[in-house]
C-alpha positions as CSV (number, residue, x, y, z in Angstrom):
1,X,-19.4,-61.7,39.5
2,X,-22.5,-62.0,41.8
3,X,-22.9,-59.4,44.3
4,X,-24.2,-61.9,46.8
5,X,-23.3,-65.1,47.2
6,X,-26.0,-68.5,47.5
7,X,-25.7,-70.4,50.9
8,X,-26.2,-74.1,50.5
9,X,-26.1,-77.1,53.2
10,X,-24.9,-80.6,52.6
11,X,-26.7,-82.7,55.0
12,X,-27.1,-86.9,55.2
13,X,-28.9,-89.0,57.4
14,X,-24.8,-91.3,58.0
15,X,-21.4,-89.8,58.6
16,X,-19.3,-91.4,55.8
17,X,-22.0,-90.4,53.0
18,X,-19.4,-88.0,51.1
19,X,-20.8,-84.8,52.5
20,X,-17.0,-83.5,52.6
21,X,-15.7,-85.1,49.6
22,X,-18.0,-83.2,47.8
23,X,-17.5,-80.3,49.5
24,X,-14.0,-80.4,48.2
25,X,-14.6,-81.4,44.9
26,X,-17.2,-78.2,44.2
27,X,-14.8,-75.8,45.8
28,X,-11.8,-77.3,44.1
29,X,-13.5,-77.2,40.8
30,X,-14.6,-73.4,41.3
31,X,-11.8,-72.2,42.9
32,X,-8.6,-74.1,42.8
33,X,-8.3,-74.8,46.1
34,X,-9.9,-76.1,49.2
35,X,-12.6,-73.5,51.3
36,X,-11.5,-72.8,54.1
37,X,-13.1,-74.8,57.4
38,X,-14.3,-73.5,60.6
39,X,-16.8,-74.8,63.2
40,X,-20.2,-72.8,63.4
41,X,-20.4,-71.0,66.9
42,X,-23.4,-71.2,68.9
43,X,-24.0,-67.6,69.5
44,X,-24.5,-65.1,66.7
45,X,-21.9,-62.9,69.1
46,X,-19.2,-65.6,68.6
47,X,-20.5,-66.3,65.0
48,X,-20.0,-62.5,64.4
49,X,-16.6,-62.6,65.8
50,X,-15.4,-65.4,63.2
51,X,-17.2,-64.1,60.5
52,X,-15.4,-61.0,60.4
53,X,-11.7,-62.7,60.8
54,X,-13.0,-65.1,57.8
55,X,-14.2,-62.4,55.7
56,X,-11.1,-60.1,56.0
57,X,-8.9,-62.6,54.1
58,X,-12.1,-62.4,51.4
59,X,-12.0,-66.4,50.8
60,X,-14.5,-67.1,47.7
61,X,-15.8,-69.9,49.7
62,X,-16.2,-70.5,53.6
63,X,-17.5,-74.2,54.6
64,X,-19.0,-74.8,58.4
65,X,-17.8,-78.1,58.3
66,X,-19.2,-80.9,60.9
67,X,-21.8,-79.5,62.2
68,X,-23.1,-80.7,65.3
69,X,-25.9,-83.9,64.4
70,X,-29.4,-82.7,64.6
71,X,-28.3,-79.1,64.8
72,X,-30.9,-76.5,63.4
73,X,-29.6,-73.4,61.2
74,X,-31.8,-70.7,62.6
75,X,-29.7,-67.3,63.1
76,X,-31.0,-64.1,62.4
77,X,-27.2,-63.1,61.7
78,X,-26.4,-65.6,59.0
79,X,-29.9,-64.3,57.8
80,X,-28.5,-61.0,57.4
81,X,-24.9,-62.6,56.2
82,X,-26.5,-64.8,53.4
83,X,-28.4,-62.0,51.9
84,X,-26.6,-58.7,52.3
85,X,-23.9,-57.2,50.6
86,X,-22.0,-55.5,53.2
87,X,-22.0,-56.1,56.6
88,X,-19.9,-53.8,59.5
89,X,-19.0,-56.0,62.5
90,X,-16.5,-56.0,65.4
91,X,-13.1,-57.0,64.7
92,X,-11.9,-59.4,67.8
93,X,-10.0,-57.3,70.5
94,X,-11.2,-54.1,68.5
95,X,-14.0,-52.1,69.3
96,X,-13.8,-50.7,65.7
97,X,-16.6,-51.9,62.6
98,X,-14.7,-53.2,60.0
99,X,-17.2,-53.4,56.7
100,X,-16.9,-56.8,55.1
101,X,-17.9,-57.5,50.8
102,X,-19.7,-60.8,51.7
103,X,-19.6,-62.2,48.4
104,X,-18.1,-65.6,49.6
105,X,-19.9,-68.4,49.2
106,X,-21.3,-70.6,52.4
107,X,-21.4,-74.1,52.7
108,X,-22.8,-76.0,55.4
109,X,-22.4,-79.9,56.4
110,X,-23.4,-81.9,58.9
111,X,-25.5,-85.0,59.6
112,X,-29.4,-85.1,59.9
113,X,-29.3,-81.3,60.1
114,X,-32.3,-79.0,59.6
115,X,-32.8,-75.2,58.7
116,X,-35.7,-73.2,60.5
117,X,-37.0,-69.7,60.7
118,X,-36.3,-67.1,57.9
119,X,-33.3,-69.0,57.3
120,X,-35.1,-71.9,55.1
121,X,-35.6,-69.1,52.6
122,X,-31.6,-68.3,51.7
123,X,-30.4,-71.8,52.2
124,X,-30.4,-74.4,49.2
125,X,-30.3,-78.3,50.8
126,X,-28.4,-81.1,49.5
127,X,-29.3,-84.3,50.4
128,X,-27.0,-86.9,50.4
129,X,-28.4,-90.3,50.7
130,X,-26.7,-94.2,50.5
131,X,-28.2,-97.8,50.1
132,X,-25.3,-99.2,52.3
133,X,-25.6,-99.6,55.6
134,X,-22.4,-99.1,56.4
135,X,-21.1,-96.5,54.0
136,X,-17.5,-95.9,55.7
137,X,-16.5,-99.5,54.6
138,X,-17.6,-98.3,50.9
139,X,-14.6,-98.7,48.2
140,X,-13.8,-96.1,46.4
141,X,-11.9,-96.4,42.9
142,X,-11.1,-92.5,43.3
143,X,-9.4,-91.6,46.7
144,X,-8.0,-88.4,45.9
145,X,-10.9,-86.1,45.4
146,X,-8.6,-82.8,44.6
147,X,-6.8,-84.3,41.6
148,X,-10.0,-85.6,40.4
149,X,-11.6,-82.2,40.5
150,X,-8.7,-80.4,39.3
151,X,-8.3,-82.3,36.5
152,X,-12.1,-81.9,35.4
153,X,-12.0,-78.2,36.4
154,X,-12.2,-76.7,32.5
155,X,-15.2,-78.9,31.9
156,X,-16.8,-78.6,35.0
157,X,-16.3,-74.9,34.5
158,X,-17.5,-74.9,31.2
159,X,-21.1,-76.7,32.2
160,X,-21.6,-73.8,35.0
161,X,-20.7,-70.9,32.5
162,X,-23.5,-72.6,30.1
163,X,-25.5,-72.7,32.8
164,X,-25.3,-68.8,34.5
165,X,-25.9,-67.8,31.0
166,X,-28.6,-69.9,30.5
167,X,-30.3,-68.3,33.5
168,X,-29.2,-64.9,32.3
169,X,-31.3,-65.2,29.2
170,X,-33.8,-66.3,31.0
171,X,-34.3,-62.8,32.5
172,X,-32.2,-63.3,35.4
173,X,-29.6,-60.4,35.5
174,X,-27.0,-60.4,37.5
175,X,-26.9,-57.4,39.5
């Protein structure tokens, strides 16, 4: 296991271009189960505050789902968050440090949203894009994203274990 975890935000121009659904799928296919959701607070006091109540149930994934549109990720908090591996911070009501492993996983979504500051350094960006105009009245033939990812979980896991150890005989080391 990675002693840090990658950060990544899922960002499209439209609501309805699938930036939850495959939000879902990559969690369901690494994990089994859905990340759990929370809003992103506007101060890094507040951000702190849920960050520590997240981390103490030590999910493998943590998704800021919604984000508001147009937002900008600058935070000299998830700065520190994305790239340590230990952080000490307040537990709500408490005045006591609790020290968090922050080897979740962050996931970001939200549309037309931009990353500034040091944070464009520790933050990979998927952009989701569409040809329809209207991509809420798309069809889909696959409604139920879970069971689609569950049931390709051994080969997607498969194609991501080919690929860390492609990238560890590349040099790369895990530390």
């Amino acid at each position: 296991m990675l002693t840090i975890a990658p950060a990544f935000l899922v960002t499209a121009a439209n609501a309805s271009e699938g930036k939850s659904s495959l939000i879902e799928y990559i969690s369901t296919s690494v994990t089994g189960d859905d990340a759990p959701s929370q809003s992103l607070a506007l101060s890094d006091e507040e951000l702190e505050k849920a960050l520590v109540g997240t981390y103490k149930k030590n999910p493998e994934m943590i998704n800021f789902d919604n984000l508001a549109s147009a937002a900008t990720l600058k935070s000299r908090l998830l700065d520190q968050i994305i790239t340590e591996e230990v952080f000490y911070g307040r537990m709500l009501g408490h005045n006591v440090q609790a020290k968090l492993i922050l080897n979740s996983m962050l996931v970001f979504n939200g549309n037309n949203i931009y990353i500034d500051g040091d944070t464009t350094t520790r933050i990979l960006t998927c952009r989701l894009g569409s040809d329809d105009l209207e991509p809420a009245t798309r069809v889909y033939t696959t409604r139920n994203v879970k069971a689609q990812a569950l049931a390709n979980r051994p080969r997607t896991l498969g194609l991501l274990a080919s690929l860390l150890r492609w990238w560890i005989l590349q040099n790369h080391k895990p530390k």
